[in-house]
C-alpha positions in Angstrom: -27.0 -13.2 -0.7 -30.1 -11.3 -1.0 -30.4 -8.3 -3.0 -30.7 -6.3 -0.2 -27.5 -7.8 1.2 -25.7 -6.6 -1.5 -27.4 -2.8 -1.4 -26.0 -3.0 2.3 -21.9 -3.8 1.3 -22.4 -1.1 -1.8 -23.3 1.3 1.0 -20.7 0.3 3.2 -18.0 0.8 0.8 -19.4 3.9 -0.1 -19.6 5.1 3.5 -16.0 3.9 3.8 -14.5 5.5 1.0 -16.4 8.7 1.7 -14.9 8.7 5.1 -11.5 7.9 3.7 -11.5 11.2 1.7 -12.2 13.1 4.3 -9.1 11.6 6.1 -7.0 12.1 3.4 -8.4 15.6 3.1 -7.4 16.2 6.6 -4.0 14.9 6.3 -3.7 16.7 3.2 -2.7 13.9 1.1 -3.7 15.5 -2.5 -2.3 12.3 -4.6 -5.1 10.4 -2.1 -7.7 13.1 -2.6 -6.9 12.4 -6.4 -7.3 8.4 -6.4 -10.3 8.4 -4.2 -12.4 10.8 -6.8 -11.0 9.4 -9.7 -14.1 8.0 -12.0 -16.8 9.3 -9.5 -19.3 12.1 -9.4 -20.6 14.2 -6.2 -23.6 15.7 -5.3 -23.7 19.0 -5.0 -24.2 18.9 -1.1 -21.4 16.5 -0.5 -19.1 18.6 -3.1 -19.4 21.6 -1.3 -18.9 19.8 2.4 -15.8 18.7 1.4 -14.7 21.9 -0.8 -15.1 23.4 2.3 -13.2 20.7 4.4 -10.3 21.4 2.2 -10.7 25.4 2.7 -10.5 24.2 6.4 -7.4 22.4 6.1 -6.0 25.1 4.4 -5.0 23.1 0.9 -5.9 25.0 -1.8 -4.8 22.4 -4.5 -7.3 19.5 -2.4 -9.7 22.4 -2.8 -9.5 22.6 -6.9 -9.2 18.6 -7.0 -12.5 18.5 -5.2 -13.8 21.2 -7.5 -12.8 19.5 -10.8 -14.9 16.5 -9.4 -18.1 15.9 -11.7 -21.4 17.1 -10.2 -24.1 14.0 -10.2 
């Protein structure tokens, strides 16, 4: 495995857990929301796309999890 080989799986299982979270913002699943931020940091462009993915799916608690998240 090359080096970029592995800079390709790190992106996929970012990708994957990114679209994950928005799934589980959908569905609303705040314990989810929780797990899937836990220990990471967002940019400020992806915090507020999903702060306002939660304002969309009308969960205000998703909405302060996402809010509590550490800017990177």
């Amino acid at each position: 495995m090359t080096a970029n080989d592995s800079a390709e799986k790190t992106e996929d299982r970012s990708l994957n857990n990114h679209a994950a979270l928005k799934t589980s913002i959908a569905n609303g699943d705040v314990e989810e929301v929780k797990a899937r931020l836990e220990g990471h940091t967002l940019n400020k462009l992806e915090k507020g796309y999903l702060i306002d993915l939660a304002r969309l799916s009308g969960n205000s608690e998703i909405e302060e999890v996402i809010k509590s998240t550490p800017e990177s």
